[in-house]
N, C-alpha and C positions, 0 to 999 in steps of 0.2 A: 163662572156662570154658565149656564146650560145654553146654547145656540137655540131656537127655535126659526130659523130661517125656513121661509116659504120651500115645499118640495123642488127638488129640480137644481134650485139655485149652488153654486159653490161657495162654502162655508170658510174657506183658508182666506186669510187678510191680504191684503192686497200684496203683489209682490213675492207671494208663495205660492209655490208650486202646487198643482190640485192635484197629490199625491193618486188619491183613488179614480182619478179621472185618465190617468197614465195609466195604471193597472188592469182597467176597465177593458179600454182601447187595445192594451197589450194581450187581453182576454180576447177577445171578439177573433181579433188577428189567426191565435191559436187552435182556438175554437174551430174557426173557417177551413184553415190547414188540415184539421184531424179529419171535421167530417168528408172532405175529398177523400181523405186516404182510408174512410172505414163509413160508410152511408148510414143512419139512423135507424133505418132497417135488419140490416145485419147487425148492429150493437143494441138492438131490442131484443133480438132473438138471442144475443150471449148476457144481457140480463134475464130475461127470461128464468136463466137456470138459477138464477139466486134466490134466494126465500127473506128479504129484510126484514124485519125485527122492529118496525117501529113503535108500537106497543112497548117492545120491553126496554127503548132505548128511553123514551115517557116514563116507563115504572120505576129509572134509575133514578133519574132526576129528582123523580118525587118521594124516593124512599123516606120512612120517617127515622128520626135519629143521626146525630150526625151531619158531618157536610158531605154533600152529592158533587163530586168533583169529576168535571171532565176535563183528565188529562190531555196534553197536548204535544204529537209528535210533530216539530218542525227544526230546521237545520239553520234557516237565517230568517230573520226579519228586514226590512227596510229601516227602522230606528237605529239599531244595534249591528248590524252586520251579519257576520258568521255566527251561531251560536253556538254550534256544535259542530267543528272539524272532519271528528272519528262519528258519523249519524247514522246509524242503524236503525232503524224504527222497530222494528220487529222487535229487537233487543230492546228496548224501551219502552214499548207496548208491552212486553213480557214484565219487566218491574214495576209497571203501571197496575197491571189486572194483580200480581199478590202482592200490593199494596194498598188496596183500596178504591180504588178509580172508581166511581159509578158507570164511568164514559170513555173513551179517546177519542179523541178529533186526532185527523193525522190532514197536513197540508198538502196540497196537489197543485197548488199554485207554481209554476215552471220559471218564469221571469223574475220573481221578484221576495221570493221565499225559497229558491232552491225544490222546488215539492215538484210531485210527480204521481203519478196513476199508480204506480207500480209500487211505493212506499205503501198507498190504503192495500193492495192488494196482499204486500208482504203480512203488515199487520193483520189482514183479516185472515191470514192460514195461519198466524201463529197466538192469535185470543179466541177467547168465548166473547167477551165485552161489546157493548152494542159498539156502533161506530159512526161515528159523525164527517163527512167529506168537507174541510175546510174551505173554499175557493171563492173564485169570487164567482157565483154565476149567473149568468147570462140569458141561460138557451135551453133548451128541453135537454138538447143533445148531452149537456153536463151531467142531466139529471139523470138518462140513462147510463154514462157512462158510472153513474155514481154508484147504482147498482149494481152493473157489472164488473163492478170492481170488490164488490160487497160492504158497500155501505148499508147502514141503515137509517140514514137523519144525512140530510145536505144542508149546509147554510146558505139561507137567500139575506143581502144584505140591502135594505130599503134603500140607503141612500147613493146604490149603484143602477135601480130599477125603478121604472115610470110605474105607477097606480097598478094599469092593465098588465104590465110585465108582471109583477109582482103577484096578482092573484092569477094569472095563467100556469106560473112558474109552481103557486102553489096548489093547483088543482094536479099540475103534470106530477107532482113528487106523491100526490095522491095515490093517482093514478099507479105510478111506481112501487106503492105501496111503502114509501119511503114518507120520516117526519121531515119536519121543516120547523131548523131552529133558525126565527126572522129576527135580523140583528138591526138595532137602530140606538141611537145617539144621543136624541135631543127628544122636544116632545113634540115638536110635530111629526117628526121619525112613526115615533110610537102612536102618534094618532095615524096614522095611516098604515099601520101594522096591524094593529086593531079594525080598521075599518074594512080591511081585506081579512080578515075573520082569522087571522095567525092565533095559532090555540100554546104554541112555546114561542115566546120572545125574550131577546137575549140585548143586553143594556151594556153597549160597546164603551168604557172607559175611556177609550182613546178614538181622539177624532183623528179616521182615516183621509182626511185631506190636509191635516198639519200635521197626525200623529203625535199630537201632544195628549196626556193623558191626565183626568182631572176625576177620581172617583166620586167627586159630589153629582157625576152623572148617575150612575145607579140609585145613589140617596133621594133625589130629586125626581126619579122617576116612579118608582116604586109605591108610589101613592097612587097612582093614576094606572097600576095595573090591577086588571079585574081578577078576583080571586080566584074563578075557574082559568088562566091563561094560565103555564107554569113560568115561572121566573128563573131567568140564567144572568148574574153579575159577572162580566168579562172585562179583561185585562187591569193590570195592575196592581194585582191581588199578590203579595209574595207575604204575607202574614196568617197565622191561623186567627188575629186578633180582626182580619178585615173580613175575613169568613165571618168570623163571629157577632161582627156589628152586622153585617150586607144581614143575616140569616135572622137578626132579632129586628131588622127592617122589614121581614117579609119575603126576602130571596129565597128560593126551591134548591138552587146550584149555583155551581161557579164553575166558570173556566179558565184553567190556570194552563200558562206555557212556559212564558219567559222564564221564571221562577225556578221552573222545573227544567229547565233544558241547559240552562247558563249552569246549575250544580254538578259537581262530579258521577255522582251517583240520583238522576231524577227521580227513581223510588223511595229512598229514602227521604227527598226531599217533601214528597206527597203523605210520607209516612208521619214524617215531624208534624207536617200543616194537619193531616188528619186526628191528630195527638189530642185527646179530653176532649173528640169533636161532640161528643153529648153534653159538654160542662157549659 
């Protein structure tokens, strides 16, 4: 069953840990640390020199034919562990883009995913492919850093951010010239994604404060998104057969990782799921 718990509130049962509430916190911390050592000022002017793409990271999404898949470069999860020992992203992002990928999200998250700034940066000298900065954020400061890193899309996720954070965060990515794909859960998530005018919303499978994942979230939501927002069905997706229900519910994309990273070979892995994606 899908949570609809009031905004704000924490959603984990009693006696468990509020995974994303730790994450958060471990964000802020990092955050505070960076902009000491590099002012908002000087990392506007080395975004500055990037040109993001949000437009065309929108045009992947919404391609007709097919599943619009945005791959995803990360090294550990908090479920699972390590996922990938030997993590190259570059290398991965390289069998992602002649594979098919509509997208890559690549993680920057430091604490709790192994990710780093310098992973989106690898992959952005070595694809064409738009790019998505995974993390959890916070702060404008991310937003620039997300640029200068060469993003072109950053995830803001609703049930880490208050109403006003949320449409600031989304004006600043504007601003940036950067999309904003807004992730949320339940349906109150999604009414207030909506409400702060998110034009791509992205329907999180797994609740980030137990990390249990229950795909009748996307099934469940999918009714109540308006047909001009684009639609993204995330995590849990390791079939072309869940692609292919999510897409005849009305999903635009999907973002797949686990799937893809736990395999020896994560292009071919994108290759198989991409397999009679017109059928």
């Amino acid at each position: 069953m899908i949570s609809s718990a009031p905004a704000g509130r924490p959603q984990g049962r009693i006696g468990v840990p509020d995974l994303l509430e730790a994450i958060v916190a471990a964000t802020r911390h990092e955050v505070t640390r960076r902009e000491q050592r590099v002012g908002l000022d000087a990392l506007e002017r080395a975004a500055a020199r990037r040109s993001p793409r949000a437009a065309a990271f929108r045009a992947g999404l919404t391609a007709p034919g097919g599943f619009n898949v945005i791959a995803e470069c990360k090294r550990r999860s908090p479920s699972r562990g390590v996922l990938r020992a030997d993590y190259r992203p570059e290398r991965i992002a390289r069998e992602y883009e002649s594979s098919g990928a509509a997208a890559i999200s690549v993680l920057t998250e430091p604490a709790f995913f192994d990710g780093a700034l310098r992973h989106l940066e690898a992959v952005r000298a070595a694809v064409a492919l738009p790019l998505l900065r995974k993390d959890f954020i916070v702060s404008r400061y991310q937003l620039a850093e997300a640029r200068a890193a060469g993003a072109d899309a950053a995830l803001l996720i609703v049930a880490a951010l208050a109403d006003e954070q949320l449409r600031s965060l989304l004006r600043a990515a504007m601003e940036y010239g950067l999309a904003a794909l807004v992730e949320v859960h339940d349906r109150a998530e999604l009414a207030r994604a909506l409400e702060a005018e998110a034009a791509i919303v992205g329907v999180n499978n797994r609740n980030l404060r137990t990390l249990e994942v229950d795909l009748d979230a996307s099934h469940a939501l999918i009714a109540e998104m308006p047909p001009a927002v684009v639609s993204v069905a995330e995590s849990g997706l390791r079939r072309r057969a869940d692609l292919a229900a999510l897409r005849q519910a009305g999903y635009d994309a999907f973002l797949v990782g686990e799937s893809f990273m736990t395999h020896e070979r994560p292009g071919a892995a994108l290759r198989e799921m991409l397999a009679d994606g017109e059928g």
